[in-house]
C-alpha positions in Angstrom: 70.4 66.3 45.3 73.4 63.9 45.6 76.3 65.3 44.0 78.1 63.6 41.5 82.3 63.3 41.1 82.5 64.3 37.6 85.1 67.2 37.8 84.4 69.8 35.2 85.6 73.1 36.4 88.6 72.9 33.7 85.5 74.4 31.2 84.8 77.2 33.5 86.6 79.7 31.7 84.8 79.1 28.5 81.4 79.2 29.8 81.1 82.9 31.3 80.3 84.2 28.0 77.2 81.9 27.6 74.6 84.0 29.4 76.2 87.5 27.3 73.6 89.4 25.0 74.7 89.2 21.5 76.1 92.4 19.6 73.1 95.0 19.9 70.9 92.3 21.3 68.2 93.2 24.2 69.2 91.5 27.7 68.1 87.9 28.1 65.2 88.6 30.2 63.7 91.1 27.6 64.2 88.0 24.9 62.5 85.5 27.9 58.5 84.7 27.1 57.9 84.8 30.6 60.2 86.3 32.9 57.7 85.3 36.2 56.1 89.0 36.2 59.0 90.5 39.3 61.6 92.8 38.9 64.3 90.0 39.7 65.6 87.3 37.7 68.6 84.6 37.6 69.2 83.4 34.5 71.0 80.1 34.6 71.9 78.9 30.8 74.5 76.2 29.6 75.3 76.1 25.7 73.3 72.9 24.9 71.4 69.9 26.7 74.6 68.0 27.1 76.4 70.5 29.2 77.4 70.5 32.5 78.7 73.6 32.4 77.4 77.5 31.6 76.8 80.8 33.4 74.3 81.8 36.2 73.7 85.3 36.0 71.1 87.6 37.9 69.6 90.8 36.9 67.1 93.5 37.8 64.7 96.1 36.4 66.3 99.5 37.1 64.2 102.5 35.5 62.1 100.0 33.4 65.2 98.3 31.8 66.6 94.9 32.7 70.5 95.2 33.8 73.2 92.9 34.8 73.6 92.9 38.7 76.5 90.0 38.4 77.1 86.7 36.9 78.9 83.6 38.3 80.2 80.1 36.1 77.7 77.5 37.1 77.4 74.2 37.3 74.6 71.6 36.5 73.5 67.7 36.7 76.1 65.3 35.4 73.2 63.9 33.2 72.8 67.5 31.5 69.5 69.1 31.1 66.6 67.9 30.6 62.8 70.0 30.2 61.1 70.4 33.5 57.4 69.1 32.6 58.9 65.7 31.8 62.3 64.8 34.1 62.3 62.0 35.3 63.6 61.7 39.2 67.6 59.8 39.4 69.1 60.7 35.7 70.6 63.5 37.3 69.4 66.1 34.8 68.6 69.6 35.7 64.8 70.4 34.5 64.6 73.7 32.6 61.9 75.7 32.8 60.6 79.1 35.2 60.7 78.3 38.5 60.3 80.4 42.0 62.6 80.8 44.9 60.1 80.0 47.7 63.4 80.2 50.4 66.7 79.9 51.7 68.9 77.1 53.5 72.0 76.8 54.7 74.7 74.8 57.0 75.9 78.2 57.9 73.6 81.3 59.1 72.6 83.9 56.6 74.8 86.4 54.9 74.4 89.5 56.5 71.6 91.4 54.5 69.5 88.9 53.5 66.1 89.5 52.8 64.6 85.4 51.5 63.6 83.7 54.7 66.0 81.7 55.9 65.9 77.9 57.5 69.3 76.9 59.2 70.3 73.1 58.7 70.6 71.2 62.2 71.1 67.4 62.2 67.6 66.7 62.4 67.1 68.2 58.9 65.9 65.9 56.0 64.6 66.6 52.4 62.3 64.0 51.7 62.7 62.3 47.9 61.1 59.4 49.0 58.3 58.9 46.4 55.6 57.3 48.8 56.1 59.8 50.7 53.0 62.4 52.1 56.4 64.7 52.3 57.6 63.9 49.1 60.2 67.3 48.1 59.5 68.7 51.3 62.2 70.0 54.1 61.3 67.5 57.3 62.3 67.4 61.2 62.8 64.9 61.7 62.2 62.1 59.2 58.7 60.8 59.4 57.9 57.6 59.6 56.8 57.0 55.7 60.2 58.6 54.3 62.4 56.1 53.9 66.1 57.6 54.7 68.1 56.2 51.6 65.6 57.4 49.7 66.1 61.6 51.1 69.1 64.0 51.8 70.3 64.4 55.2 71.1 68.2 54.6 73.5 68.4 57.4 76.0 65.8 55.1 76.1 68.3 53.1 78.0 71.1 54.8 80.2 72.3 51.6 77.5 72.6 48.8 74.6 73.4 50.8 76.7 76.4 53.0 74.1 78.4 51.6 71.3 77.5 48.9 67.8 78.8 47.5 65.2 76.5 46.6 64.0 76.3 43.5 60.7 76.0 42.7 60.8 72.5 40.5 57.9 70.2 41.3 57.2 71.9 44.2 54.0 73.3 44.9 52.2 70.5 43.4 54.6 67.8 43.5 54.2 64.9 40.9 56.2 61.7 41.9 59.0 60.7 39.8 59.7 64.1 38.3 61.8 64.8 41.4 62.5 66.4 44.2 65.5 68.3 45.9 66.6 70.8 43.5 68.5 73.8 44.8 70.8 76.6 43.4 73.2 76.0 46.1 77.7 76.2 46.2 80.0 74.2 44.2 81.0 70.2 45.2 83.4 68.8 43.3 82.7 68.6 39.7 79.1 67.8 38.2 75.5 68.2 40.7 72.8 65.2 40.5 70.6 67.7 39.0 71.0 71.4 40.3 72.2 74.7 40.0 75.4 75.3 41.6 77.6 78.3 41.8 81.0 79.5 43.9 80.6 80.2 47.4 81.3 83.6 47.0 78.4 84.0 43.9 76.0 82.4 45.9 76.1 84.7 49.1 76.3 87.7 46.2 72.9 86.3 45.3 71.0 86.0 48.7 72.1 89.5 49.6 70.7 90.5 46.5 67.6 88.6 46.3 64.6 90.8 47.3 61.3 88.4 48.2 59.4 92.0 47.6 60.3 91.7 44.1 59.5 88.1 43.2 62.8 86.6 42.0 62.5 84.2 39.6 64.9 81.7 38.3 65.3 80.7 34.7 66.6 77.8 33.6 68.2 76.3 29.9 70.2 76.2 26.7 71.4 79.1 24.6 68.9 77.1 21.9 67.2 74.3 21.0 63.9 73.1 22.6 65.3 73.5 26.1 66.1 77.1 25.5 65.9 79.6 28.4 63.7 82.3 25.7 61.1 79.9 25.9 60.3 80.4 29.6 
């Protein structure tokens, strides 16, 4: 989605402890109700509903125990978060919730080593928000006829944040309209996103290197607490 100028990355520093296990705590994913049933799992939590800000971090089931495989400040909608099942599409809120990583995007070809299938951005590449749209949160080329372009991202406008990017799995195999469309864990803009996930360059090619399809990465999504909290999903 459209990102927004709201320049945040003076709270960086504070957030990488957010996605930490307490003292003597089990990792997050064994404290997750549903961790999506794979052996791979990002993690991206921000310390309460208002933030913008918090930690993305992924891990992986090594000898039947979750462990850290790296962690990166994130970055999330200037509108905060918001739960999943009920968003509502433009108040740039990032939906919580378990989602899949169906694939990856990008301006600029695949890191070497990954493994997600990859789509490279040309200028004929669209993602379609446009509500009366048959391909409403779908990749498009070109833009049909029924998807109005002010209402979609031209993904090649985009050449910073969307370098490289996974889509996440919000509202996506069944779409409902006005939940919304276009959410991505993708590389840092300026400040705030319009509603997802993003990370530093550098994290985000760490991630698609790691990311094995074979063992169903997941992506969880929410607050330290509260009723958005990432445990719940």
């Amino acid at each position: 989605m459209r990102r927004s100028l709201v320049t945040v990355s003076v709270l960086f520093v504070l957030a990488g402890s957010v996605a930490a296990s307490p003292g003597g705590a089990p990792p997050l994913p064994r404290r997750l109700a549903d961790t999506g049933g794979g052996s791979q799992l990002i993690t991206a939590v921000a310390p309460d509903a208002a933030s913008t800000t918090g930690t993305v971090t992924w891990w992986e089931r090594r000898h039947g125990r979750w462990v850290e495989a790296g962690r990166a400040p994130a970055r999330f909608g200037s509108g905060g978060l918001t739960e999943g099942a009920t968003r509502v599409q433009g108040t740039n809120t990032t939906p919580t919730g378990l989602y899949g990583l169906p694939y990856a995007f990008g301006t600029r070809p695949a890191p070497a080593g990954t493994r997600s299938p990859y789509r490279l951005v040309n200028d004929r590449s669209w993602w379609c928000q446009d509500n009366g749209s048959a391909a409403y949160n779908r990749w498009v080329e070109p833009l049909p006829a029924d998807c109005r372009a002010q209402e979609s991202e031209h993904l090649a406008s985009y050449a910073t944040q969307y370098a490289r990017a996974l889509v996440i799995g919000f509202n996506y195999r069944r779409p409902v309209r006005g939940r919304g469309a276009g959410i991505f864990l993708h590389v840092n803009g300026k400040g705030a996103t319009a509603g997802c996930v993003s990370v530093p360059g550098a994290a985000m090619d760490r991630i698609l290197t790691w990311a094995d399809p074979a063992r169903r990465p997941h992506i969880a999504v929410g607050t330290v607490s509260g009723p958005t909290a990432v445990t719940r999903y």
